[in-house]
LUMMI-450096 format. One record per residue (C-alpha): x, y, z; residue in one letter; residue number from 1. Coordinates in steps of 0.02 Angstrom, whole numbers, plus 50000, padded with zeros to 5 digits. Each point is the difference from the previous one (the first is absolute). Layout:
N
atom X->X | Y->Y | Z->Z | res->A | n->NUM
...
//
This chain:
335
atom X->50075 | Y->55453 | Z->52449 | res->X | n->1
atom X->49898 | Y->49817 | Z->49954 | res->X | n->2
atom X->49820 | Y->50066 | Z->50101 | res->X | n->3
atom X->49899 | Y->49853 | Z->50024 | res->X | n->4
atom X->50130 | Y->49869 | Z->50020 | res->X | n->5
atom X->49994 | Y->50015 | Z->50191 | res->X | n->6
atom X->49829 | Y->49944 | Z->49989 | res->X | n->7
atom X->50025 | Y->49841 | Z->49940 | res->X | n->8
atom X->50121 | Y->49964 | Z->50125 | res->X | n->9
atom X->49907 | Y->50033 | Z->50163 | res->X | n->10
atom X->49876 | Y->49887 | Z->49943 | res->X | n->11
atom X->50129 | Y->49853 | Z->49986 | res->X | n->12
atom X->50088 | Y->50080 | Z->50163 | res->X | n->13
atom X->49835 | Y->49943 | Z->50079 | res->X | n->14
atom X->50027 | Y->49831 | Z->49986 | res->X | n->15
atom X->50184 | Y->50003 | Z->50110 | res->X | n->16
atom X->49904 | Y->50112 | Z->50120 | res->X | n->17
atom X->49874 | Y->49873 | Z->50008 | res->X | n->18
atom X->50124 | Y->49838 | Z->50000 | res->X | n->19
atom X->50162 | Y->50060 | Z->50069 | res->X | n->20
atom X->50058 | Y->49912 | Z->50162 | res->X | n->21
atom X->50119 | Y->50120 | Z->50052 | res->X | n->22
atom X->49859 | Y->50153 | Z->49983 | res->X | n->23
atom X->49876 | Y->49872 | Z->50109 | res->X | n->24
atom X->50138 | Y->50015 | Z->50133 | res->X | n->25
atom X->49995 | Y->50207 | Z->49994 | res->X | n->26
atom X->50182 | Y->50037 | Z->49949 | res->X | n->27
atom X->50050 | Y->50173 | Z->50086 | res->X | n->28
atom X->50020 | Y->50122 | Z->49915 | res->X | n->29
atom X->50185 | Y->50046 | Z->49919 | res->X | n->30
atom X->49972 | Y->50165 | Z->50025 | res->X | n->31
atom X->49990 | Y->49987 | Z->50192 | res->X | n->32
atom X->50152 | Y->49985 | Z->50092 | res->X | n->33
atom X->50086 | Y->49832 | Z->50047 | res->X | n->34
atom X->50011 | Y->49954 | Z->50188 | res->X | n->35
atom X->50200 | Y->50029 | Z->50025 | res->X | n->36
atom X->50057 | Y->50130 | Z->50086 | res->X | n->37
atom X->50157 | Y->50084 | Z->49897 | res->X | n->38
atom X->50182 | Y->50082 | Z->49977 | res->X | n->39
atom X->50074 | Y->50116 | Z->49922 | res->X | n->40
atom X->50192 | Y->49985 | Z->49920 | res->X | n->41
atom X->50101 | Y->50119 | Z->49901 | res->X | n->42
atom X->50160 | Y->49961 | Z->49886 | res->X | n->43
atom X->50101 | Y->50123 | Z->49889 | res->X | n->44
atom X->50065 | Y->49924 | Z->49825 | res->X | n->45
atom X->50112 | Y->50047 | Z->49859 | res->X | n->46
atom X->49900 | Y->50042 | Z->49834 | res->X | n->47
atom X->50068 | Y->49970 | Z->49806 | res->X | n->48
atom X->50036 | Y->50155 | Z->49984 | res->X | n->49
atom X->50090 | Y->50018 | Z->50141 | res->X | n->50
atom X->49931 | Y->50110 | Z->50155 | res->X | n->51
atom X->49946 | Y->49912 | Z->50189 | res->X | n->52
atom X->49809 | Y->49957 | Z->49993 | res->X | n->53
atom X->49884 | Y->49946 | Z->50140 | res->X | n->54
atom X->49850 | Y->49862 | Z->49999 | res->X | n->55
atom X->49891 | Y->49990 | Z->50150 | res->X | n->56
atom X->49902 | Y->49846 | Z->50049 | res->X | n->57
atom X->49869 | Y->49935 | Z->50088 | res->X | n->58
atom X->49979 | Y->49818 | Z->50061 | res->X | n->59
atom X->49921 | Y->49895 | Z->50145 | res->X | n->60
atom X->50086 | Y->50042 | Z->50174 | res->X | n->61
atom X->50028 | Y->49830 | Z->50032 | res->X | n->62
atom X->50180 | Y->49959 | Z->49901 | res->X | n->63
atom X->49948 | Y->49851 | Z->49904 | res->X | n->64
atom X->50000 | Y->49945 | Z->49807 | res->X | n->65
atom X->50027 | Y->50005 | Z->49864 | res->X | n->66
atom X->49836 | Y->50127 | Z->49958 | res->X | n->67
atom X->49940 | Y->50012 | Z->49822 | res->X | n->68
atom X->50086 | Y->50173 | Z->49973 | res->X | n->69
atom X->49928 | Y->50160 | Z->49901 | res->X | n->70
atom X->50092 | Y->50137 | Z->49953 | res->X | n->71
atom X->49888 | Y->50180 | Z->49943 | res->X | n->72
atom X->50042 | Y->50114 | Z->49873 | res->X | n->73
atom X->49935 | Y->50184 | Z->50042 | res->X | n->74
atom X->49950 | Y->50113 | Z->49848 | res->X | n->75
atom X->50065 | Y->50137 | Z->49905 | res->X | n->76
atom X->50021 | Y->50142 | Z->50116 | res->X | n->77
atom X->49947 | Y->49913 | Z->50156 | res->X | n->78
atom X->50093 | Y->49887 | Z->50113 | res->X | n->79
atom X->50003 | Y->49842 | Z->50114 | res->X | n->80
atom X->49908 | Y->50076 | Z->50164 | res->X | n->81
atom X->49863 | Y->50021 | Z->49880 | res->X | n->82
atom X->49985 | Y->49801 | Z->49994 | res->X | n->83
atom X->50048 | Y->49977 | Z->50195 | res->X | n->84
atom X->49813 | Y->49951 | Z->50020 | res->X | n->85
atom X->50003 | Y->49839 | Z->49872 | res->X | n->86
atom X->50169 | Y->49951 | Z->50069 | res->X | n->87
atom X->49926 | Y->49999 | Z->50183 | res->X | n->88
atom X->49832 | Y->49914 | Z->49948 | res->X | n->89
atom X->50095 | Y->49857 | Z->49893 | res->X | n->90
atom X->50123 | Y->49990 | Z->50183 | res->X | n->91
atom X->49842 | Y->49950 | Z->50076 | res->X | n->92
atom X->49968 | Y->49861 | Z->49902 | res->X | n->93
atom X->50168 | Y->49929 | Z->50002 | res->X | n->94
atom X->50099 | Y->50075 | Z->49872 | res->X | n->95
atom X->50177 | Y->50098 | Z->49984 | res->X | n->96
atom X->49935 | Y->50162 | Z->49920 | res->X | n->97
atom X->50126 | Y->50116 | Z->49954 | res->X | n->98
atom X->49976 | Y->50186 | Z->49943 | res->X | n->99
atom X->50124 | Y->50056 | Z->49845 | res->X | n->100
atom X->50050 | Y->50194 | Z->49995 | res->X | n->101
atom X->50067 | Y->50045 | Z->49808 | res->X | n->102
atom X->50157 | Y->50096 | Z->50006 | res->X | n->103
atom X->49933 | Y->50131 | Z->49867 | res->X | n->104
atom X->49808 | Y->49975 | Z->50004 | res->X | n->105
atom X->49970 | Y->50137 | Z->49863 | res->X | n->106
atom X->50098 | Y->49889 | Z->49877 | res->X | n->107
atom X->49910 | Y->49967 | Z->49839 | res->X | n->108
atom X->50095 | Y->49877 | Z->49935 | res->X | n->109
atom X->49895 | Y->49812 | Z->50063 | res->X | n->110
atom X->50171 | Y->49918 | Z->49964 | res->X | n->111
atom X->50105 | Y->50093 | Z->50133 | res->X | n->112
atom X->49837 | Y->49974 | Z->50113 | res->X | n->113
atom X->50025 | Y->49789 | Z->49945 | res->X | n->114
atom X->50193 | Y->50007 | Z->50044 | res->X | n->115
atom X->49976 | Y->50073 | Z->50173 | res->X | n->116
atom X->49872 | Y->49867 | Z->50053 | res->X | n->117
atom X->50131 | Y->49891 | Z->49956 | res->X | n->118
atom X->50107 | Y->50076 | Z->50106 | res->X | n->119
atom X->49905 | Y->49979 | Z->50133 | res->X | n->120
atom X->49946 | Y->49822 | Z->49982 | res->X | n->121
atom X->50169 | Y->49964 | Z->49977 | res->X | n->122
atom X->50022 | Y->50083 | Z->50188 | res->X | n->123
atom X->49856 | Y->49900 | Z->50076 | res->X | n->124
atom X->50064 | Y->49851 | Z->49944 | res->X | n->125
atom X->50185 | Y->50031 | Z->50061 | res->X | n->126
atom X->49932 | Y->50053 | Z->50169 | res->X | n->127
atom X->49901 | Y->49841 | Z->50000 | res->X | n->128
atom X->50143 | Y->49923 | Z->49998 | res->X | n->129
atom X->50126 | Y->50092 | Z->50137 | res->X | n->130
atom X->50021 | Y->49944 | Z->50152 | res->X | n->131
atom X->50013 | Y->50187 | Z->50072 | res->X | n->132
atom X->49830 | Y->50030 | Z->49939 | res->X | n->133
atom X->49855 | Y->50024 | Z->50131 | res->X | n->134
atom X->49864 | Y->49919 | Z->49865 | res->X | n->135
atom X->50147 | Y->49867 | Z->49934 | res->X | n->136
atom X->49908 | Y->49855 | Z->49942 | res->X | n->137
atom X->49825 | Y->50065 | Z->50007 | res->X | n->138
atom X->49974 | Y->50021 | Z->49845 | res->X | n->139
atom X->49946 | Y->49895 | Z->49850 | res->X | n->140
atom X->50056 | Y->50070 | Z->49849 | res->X | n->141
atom X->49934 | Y->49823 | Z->49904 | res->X | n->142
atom X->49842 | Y->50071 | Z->50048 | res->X | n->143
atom X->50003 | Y->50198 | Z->49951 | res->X | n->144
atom X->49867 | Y->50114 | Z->49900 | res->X | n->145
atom X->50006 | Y->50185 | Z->49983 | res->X | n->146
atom X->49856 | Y->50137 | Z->50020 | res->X | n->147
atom X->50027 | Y->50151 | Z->49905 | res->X | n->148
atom X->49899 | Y->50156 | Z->49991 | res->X | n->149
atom X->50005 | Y->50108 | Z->49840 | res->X | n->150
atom X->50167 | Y->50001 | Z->49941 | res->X | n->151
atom X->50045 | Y->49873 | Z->50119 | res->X | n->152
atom X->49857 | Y->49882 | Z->49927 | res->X | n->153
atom X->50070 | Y->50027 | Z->49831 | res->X | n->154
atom X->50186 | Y->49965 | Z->50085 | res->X | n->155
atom X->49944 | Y->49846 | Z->50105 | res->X | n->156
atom X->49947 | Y->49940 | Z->49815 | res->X | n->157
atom X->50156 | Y->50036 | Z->49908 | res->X | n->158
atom X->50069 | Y->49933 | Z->50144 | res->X | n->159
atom X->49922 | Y->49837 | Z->49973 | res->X | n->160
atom X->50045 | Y->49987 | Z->49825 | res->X | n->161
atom X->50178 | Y->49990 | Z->50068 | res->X | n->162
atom X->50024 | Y->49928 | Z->50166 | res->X | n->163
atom X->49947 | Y->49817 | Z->50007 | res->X | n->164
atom X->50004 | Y->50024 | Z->50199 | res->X | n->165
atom X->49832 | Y->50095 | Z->49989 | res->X | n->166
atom X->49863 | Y->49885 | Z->50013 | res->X | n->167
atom X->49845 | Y->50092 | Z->49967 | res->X | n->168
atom X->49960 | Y->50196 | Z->49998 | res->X | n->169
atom X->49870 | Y->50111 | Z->50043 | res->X | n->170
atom X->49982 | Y->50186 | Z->49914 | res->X | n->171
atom X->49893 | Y->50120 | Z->50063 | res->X | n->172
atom X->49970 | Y->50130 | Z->49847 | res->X | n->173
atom X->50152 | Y->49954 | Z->49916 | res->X | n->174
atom X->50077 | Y->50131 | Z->49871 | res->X | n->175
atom X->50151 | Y->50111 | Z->49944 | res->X | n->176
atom X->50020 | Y->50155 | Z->49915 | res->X | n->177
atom X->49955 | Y->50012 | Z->49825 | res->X | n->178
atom X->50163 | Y->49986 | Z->49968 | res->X | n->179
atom X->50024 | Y->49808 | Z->50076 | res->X | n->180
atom X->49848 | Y->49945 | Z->49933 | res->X | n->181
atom X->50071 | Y->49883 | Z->49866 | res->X | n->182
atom X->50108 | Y->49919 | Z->50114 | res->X | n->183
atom X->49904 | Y->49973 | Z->50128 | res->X | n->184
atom X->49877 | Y->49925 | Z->49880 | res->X | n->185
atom X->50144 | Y->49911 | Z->49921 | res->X | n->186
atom X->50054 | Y->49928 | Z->50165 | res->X | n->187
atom X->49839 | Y->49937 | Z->50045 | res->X | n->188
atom X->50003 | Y->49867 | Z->49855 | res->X | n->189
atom X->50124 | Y->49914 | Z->50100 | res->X | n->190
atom X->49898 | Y->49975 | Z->50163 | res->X | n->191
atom X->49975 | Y->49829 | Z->50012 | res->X | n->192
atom X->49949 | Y->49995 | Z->50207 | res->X | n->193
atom X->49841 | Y->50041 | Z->50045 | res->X | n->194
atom X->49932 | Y->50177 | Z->49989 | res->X | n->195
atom X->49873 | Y->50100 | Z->50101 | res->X | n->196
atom X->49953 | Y->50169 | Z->49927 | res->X | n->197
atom X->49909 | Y->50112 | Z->50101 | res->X | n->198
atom X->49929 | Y->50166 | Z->49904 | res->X | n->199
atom X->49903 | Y->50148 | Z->50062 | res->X | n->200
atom X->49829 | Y->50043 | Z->49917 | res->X | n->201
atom X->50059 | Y->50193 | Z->50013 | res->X | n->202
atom X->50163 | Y->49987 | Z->49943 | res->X | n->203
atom X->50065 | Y->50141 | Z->49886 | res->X | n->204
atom X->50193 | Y->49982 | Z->50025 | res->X | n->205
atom X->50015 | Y->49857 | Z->49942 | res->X | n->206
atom X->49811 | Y->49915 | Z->49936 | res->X | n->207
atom X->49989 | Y->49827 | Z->49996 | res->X | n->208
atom X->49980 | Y->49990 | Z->49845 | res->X | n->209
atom X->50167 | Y->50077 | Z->49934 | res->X | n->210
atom X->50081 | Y->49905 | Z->50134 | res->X | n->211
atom X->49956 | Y->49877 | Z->50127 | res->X | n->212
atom X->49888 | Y->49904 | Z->49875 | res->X | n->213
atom X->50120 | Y->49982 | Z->49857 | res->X | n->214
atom X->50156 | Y->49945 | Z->50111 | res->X | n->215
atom X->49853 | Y->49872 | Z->50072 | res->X | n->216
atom X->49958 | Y->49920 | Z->49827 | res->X | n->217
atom X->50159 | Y->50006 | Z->49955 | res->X | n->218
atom X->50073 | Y->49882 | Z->50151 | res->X | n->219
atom X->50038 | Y->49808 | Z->49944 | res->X | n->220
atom X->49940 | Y->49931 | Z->50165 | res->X | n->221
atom X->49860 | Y->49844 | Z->50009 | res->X | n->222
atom X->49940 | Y->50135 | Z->50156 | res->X | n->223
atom X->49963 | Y->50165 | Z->50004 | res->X | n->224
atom X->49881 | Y->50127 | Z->50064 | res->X | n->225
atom X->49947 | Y->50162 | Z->49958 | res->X | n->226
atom X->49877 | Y->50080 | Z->50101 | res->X | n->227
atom X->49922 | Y->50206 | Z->50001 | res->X | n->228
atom X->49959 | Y->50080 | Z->50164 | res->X | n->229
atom X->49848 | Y->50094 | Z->50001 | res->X | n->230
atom X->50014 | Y->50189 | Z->50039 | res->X | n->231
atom X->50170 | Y->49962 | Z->50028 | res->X | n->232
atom X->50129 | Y->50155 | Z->49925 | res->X | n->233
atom X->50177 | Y->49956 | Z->49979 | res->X | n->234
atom X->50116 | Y->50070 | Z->50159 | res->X | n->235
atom X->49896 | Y->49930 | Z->50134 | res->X | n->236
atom X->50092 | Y->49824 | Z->50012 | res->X | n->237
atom X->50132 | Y->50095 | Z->50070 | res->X | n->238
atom X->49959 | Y->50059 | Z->50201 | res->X | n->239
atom X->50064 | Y->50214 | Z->49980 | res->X | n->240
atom X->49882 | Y->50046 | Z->50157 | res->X | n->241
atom X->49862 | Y->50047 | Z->49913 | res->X | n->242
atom X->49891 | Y->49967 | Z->49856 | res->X | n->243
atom X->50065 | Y->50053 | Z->49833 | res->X | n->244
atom X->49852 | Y->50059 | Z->49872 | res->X | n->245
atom X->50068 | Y->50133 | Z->49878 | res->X | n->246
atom X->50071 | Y->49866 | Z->49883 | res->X | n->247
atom X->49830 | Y->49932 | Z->49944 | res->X | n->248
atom X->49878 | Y->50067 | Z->49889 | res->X | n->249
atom X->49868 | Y->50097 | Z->50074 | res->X | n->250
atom X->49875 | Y->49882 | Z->50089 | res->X | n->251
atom X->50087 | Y->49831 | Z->49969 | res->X | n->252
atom X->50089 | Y->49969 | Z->50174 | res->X | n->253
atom X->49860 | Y->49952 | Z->50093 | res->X | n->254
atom X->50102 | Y->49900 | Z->50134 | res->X | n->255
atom X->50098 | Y->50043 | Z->50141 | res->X | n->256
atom X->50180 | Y->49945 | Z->50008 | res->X | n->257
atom X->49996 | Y->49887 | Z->50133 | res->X | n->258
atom X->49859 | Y->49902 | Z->49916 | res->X | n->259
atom X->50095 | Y->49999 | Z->49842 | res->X | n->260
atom X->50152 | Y->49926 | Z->50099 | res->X | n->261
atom X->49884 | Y->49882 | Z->50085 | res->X | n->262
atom X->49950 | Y->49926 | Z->49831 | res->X | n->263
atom X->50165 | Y->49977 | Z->49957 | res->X | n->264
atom X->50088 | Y->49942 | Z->50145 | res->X | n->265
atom X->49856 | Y->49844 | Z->49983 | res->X | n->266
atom X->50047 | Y->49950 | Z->49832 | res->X | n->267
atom X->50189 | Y->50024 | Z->50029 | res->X | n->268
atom X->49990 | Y->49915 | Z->50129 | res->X | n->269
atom X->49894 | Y->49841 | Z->49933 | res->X | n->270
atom X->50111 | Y->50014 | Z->49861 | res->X | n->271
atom X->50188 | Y->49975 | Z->50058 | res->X | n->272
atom X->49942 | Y->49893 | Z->50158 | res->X | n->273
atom X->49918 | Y->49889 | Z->49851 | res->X | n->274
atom X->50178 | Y->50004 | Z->49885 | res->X | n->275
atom X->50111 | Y->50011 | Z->50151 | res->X | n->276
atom X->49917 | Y->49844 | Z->50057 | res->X | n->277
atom X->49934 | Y->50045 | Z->50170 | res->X | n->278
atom X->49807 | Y->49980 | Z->49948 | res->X | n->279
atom X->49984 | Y->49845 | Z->49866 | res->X | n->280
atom X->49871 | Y->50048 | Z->49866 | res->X | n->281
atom X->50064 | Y->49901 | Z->49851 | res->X | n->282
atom X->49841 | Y->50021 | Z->49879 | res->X | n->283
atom X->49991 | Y->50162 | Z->50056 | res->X | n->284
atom X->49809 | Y->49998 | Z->50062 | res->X | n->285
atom X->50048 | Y->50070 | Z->50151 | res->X | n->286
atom X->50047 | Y->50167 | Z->49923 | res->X | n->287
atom X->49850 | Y->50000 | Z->49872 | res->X | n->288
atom X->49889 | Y->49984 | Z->50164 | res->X | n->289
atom X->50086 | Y->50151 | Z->50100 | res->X | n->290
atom X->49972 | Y->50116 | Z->49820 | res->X | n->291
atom X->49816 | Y->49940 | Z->50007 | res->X | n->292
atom X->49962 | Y->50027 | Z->50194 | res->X | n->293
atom X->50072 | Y->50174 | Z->49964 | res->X | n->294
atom X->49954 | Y->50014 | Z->49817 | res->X | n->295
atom X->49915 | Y->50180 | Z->50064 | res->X | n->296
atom X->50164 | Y->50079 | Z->50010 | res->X | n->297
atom X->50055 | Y->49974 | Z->49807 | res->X | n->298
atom X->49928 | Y->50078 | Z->49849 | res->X | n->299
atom X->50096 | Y->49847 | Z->49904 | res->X | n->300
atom X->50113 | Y->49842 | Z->50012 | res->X | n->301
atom X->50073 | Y->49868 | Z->49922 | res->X | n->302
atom X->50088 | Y->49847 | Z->50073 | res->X | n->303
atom X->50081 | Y->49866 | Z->49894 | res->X | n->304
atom X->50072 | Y->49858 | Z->50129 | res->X | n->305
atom X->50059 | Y->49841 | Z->49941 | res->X | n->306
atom X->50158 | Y->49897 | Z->50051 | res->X | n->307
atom X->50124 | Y->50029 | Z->50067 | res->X | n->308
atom X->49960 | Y->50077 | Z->50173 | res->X | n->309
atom X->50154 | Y->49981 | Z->50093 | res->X | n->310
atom X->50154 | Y->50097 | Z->50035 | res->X | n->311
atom X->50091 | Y->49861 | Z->49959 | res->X | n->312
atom X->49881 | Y->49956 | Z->49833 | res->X | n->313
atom X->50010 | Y->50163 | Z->49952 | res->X | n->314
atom X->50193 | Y->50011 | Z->49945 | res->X | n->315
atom X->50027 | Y->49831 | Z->49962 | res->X | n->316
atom X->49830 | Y->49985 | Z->49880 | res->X | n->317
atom X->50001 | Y->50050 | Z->49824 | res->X | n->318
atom X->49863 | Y->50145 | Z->49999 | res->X | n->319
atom X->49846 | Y->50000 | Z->49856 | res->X | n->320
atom X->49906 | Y->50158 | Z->49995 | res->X | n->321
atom X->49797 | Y->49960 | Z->50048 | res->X | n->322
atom X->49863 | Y->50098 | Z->49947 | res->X | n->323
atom X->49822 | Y->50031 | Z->50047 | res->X | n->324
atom X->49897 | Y->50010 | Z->50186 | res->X | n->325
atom X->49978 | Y->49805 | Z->50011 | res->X | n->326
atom X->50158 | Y->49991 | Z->50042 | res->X | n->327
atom X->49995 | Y->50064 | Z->50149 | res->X | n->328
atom X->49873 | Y->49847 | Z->50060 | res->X | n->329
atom X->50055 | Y->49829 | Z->50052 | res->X | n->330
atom X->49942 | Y->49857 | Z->49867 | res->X | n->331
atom X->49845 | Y->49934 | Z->50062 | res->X | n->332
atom X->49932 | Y->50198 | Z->50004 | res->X | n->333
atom X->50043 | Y->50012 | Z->49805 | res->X | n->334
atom X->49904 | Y->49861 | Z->49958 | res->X | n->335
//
């Protein structure tokens, strides 16, 4: 863990606080919900391996579009009600947010994990496109990102590595069984959209440092993110009903879970309505001004933004890896 580096960085961050037209202006907050009212639909699908599978999905009551679409990727173990309450928030704000159930979520195997995503991309974007379908045309699969959570941040990634469709990706606590480890590392070298990493200061199933941060600094993206919730353990992105505490060593989780999805829902959020090009923030000052405001709730981050910053830009631009904290400021602030 690089202590100190964080630092250095608010005291450069102070400058976009200072300068930044779009913080004079009080942005809301992208953890608060949008102004739309919403929906709910549902749709069954056929997986690669064969058996019927269901998404559901939440978008803006009024039938308009195309919406910058998300789909999220439960964790080992859990599944998509878990996740109902980003879906719903990211609704609010104008997306198509749909919630993705594995069909054997005690599978160890990250690959099997990658194909059924596929599966059911492959279903969003056929229903997109039937005429019989209640949501037909309300998607935009140009502009898609996934959100995974645990296994499904580390399958949202292989994902990525993949499927050109997926835009950008956000991973809450992403990580396999020891067993997938390599190739989930492996896969991660071939990431070349932009990456948000999310890790929990109290993680012991899978530390940041084992996974989230090496699958971060491995990524060939010109941005990426990688930021450490404070007090934060590792199952409380996911919504069970009540706070989960047992998996943390004794005296680390010092957050509740709702806070803990609070900080992430705000830089999900900021992130793929950035990279789905709903909110422009091309030099990426934006974000490194939402970190600082909230700098409180991290123990560390680093953000390394340069061009591209558009779904678009983002598959069509050869990537080149960026290091270092000054790159998350806009030129005249590294001067």
């Amino acid at each position: 863990m690089r202590k100190g580096a964080r630092r250095s960085f608010w005291s450069l961050a102070a400058l976009i606080v200072a300068t930044s037209p779009l913080l004079a202006a009080g942005p809301d907050d992208p953890a608060k919900d949008g102004p739309l009212q919403i929906r709910e639909e549902h749709m069954d699908y056929q997986t690669a391996d064969g058996p019927t599978q269901s998404l559901d999905l939440w978008l803006p009551a009024t039938r308009a579009g195309p919406r910058p679409t998300v789909l999220i990727v439960h964790g080992w173990g859990a599944n998509a009600s878990q996740y109902v309450w980003l879906a719903k928030h990211l609704a609010t704000r104008g997306f198509a947010a749909a919630v993705y159930n594995a069909p054997l979520n005690v599978q160890f195997d990250v690959t099997h994990w990658v194909q059924d995503v596929e599966s059911a991309i492959d279903a969003l974007a056929a229903a997109n496109g039937d005429a019989g379908c209640t949501f037909e045309g309300e998607l935009d699969m140009n502009r898609f990102a996934l959100i995974g959570h645990s296994y499904g941040g580390a399958t949202s990634i292989g994902t990525a590595a993949i499927d050109s469709r997926v835009k950008t990706v956000v991973a809450f606590a992403p990580g396999t069984a020891p067993t997938s480890r390599a190739a989930f590392l492996e896969s991660a070298k071939k990431v070349t959209v932009p990456l948000l990493v999310l890790s929990s200061e109290a993680d012991v199933v899978v530390p940041t440092e084992q996974y989230g941060h090496p699958a971060w600094e491995s990524v060939v993206t010109p941005n990426k993110s990688w930021l450490v919730i404070k007090g934060a353990e590792h199952v409380n992105f996911a919504d069970a009903g009540f706070d989960w505490r047992w998996f943390t060593e004794a005296g680390d989780s010092t957050i509740s879970g709702a806070k803990q999805r609070e900080i992430a829902s705000r830089s999900a959020t900021q992130w793929v309505e950035r990279f789905l090009d709903v909110v422009p923030d091309p030099d990426g000052s934006a974000e490194a001004a939402l970190v600082e405001a909230h700098h409180a709730d991290f123990t560390e981050y680093t953000l390394v933004n340069s061009h591209p910053t558009t779904a678009a830009e983002s598959a069509a631009t050869p990537a080149a890896k960026t290091g270092g904290l000054a790159g998350a400021l806009p030129d005249e602030a590294k001067k």
